[in-house]
C-alpha positions in Angstrom: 8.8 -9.6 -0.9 5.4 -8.8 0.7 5.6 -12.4 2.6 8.1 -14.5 4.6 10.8 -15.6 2.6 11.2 -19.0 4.7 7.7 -20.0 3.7 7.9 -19.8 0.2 7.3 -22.7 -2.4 10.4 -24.2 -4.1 9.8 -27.5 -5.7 7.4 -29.3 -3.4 9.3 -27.9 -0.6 10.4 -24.3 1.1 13.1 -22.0 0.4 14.1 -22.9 4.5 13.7 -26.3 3.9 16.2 -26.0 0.7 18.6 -23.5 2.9 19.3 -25.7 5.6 19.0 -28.9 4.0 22.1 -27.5 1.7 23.8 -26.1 5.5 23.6 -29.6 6.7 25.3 -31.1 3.2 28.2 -29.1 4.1 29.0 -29.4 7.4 28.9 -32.1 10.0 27.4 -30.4 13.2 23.8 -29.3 13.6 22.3 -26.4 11.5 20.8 -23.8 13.5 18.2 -21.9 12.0 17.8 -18.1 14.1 14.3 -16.5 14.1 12.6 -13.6 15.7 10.3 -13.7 18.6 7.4 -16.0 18.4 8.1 -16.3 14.2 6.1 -19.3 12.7 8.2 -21.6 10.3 7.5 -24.2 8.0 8.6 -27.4 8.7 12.3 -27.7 9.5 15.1 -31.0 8.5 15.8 -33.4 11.3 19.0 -31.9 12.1 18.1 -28.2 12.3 17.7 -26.5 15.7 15.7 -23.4 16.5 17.2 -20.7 17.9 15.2 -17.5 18.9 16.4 -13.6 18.6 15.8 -11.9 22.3 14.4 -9.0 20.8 12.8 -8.5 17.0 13.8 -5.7 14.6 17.0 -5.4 15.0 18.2 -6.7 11.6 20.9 -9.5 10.3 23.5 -8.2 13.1 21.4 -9.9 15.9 20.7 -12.3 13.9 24.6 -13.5 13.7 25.3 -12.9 17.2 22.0 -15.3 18.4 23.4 -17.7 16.3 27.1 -17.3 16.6 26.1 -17.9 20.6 24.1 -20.6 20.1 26.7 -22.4 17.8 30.0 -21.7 20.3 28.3 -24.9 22.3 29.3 -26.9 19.6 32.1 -25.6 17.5 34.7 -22.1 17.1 34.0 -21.8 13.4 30.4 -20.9 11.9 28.6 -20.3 8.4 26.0 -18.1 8.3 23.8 -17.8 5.1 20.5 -16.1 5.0 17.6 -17.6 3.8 17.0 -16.4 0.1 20.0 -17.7 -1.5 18.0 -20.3 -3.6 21.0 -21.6 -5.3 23.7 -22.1 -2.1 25.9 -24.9 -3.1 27.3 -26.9 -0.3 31.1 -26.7 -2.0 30.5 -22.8 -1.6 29.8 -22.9 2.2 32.8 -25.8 2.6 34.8 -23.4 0.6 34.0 -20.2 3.1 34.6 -22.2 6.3 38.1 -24.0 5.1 39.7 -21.1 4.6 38.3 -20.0 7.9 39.7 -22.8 10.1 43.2 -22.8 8.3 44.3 -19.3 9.7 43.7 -19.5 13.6 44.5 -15.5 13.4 41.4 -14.9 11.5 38.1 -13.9 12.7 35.6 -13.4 9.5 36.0 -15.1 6.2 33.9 -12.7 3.8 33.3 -13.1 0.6 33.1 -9.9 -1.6 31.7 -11.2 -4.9 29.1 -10.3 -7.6 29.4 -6.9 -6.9 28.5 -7.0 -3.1 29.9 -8.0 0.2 28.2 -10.8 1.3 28.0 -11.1 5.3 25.5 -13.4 5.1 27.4 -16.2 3.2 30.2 -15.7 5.2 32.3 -17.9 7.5 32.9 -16.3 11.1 34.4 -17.5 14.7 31.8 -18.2 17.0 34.1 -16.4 19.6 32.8 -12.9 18.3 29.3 -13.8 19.6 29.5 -11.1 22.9 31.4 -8.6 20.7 28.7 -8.7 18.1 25.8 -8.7 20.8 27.5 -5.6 22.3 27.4 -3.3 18.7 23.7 -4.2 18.7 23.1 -3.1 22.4 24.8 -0.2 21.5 22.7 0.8 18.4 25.2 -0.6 16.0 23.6 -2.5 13.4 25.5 -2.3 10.5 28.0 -5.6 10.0 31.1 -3.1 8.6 31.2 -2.0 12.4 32.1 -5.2 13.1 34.8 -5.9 10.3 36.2 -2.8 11.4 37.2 -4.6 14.6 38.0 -7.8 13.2 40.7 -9.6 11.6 38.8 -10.6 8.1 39.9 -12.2 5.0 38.1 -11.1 2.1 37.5 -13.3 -1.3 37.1 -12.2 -4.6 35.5 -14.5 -7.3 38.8 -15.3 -8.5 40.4 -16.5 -4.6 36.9 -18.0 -4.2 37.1 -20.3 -7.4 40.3 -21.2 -6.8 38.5 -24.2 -5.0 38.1 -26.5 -8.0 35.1 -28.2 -6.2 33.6 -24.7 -6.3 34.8 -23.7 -9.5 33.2 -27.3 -11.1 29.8 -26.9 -9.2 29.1 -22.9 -9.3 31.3 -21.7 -11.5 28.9 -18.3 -11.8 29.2 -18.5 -7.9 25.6 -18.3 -7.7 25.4 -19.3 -4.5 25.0 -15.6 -3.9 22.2 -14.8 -5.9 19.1 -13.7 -3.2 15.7 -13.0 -3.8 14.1 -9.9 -2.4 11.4 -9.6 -5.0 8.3 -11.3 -6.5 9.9 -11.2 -9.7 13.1 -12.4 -8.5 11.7 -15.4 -7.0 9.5 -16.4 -9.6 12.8 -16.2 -12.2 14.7 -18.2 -9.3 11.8 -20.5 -9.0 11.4 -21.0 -12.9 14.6 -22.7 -13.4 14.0 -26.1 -13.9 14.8 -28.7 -11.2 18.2 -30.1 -11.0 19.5 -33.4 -12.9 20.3 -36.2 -10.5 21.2 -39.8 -11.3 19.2 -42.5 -9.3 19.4 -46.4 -8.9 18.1 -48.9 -7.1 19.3 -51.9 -4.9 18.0 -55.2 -3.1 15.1 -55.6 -2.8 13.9 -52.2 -4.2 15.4 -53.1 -7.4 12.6 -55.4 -8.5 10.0 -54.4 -10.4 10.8 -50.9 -10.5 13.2 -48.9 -12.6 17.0 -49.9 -11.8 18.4 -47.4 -13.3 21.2 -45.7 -13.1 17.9 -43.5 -14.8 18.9 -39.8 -14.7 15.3 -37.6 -13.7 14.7 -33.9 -12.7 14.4 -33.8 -8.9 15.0 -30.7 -6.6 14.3 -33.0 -3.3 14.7 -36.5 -2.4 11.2 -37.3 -1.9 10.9 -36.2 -6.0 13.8 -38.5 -7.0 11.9 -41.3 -5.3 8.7 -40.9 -6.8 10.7 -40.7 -10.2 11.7 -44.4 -9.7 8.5 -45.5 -8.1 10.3 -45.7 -4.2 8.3 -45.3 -1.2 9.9 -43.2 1.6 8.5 -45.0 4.0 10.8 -45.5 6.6 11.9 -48.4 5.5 13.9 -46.9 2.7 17.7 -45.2 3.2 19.5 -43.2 0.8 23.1 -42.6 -0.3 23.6 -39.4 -2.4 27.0 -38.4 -3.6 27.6 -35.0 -5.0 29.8 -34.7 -8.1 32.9 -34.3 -6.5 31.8 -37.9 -4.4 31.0 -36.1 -0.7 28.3 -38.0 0.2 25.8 -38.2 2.4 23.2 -41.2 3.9 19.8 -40.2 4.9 15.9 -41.0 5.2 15.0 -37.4 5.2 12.6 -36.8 1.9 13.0 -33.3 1.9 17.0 -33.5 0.8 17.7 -31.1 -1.6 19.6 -32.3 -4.5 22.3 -30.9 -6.8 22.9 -31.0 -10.2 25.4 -33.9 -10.8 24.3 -35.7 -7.5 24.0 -39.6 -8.0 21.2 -41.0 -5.6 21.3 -44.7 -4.8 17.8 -46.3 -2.9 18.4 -49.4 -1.0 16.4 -51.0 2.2 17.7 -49.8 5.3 17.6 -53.8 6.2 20.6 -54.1 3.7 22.3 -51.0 4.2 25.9 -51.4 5.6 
């Protein structure tokens, strides 16, 4: 890519912010974002946690292991998804870690899809942590060492839309689509931004555009502007995807989906 990937622009925002904004859509627990040694990053969500690599260079493998340790404080299951997957859908990362937690015998959910195995949109136990760390002490840095030891599950684009969330939202499953050149991210970045449905209530609801008004808006802080909302501090907002997950936040750097319907109310009258 010639830069950081993290860094880069997408929609008024970064392709981290957009990465763990989508992480923190799909799962209840915090989102912990790995980086090497001393690495700079653009701002980060309220709910993402900083986790640094012991030593730099050593690729994705100490990557998972950092986080898989980091994450066994809170939970035995983990996603991991790297950075440049500009169009992860949260119902893809739900659908990796359900089928992780519903066989206790597993140890790696993996997707194999659009031609590639995908360890880094994969579900694993945060148990493998010390097993992980010891193939990268030991100069093992290629992830098939450690599916070779593990019991895995691997999913196929047909096992993985046979999620109908999944199958409704990214039917093309690309959530797996990276970016690892200029030209790449520029044909990621020139898709237009997604179509949400937004409407206001109480007091926000006068004098500006009720709606339900249906705008282009890749971020929360867009959809707001759309309808003429300050996010202020004194505004919340309740966005519901397609399939009605929803979520309630303040944060204006959200990432939306297409389908989501965003309601703006005053937190004052939010209940």
């Amino acid at each position: 890519m010639g830069r950081a990937k993290a860094g880069l622009e997408w929609h008024g925002s970064t392709l981290l912010q957009r990465t763990v904004g989508i992480a923190a859509r799909a799962v209840d627990g915090p989102v912990l974002v790995v980086r090497a040694p001393e690495q700079r990053l653009p701002p980060l969500p309220p709910r993402a946690q900083v986790v640094d690599d012991p030593v730099a260079g050593r690729g994705p493998l100490q990557g998972i292991a950092t986080g898989l340790a980091a994450a066994a404080r809170h939970t035995t299951t983990a996603a991991v998804c790297a950075v440049d997957l500009p169009h992860l859908h949260p119902a893809f990362v739900r659908r990796v870690v359900r089928e992780l937690r519903a066989d206790a015998a597993l140890d790696v959910v993996l997707p194999v899809a659009r031609g590639h195995v995908q360890p880094l949109a994969a579900a694993y136990r945060t148990g493998l942590a010390p097993r992980v760390a010891a193939l990268v002490d030991g100069g093992t840095l290629r992830a098939q060492a450690l599916f070779e030891q593990c019991h895995i599950q691997t999913l196929d684009e047909a096992a993985l839309l046979t999620d109908p969330a999944l199958a409704a939202a990214d039917p093309r499953l690309e959530s797996l689509v990276n970016v690892n050149t200029p030209a790449e991210y520029q044909e990621a970045r020139g898709r237009l931004a997604p179509t949400v449905a937004v409407r206001c209530f109480g007091s926000l609801a006068t004098g500006v555009d009720q709606g339900p008004r249906t705008v282009r808006a890749a971020t929360l802080r867009a959809a707001a502007d759309a309808v003429g909302v300050a996010l202020d501090g004194s505004v919340v907002a309740v966005v519901e995807e397609a399939d009605s997950t929803g979520i309630t936040t303040t944060d204006p750097e959200l990432p939306l989906l297409a389908g989501d319907a965003v309601a703006f109310l005053p937190t004052g009258e939010h209940c």
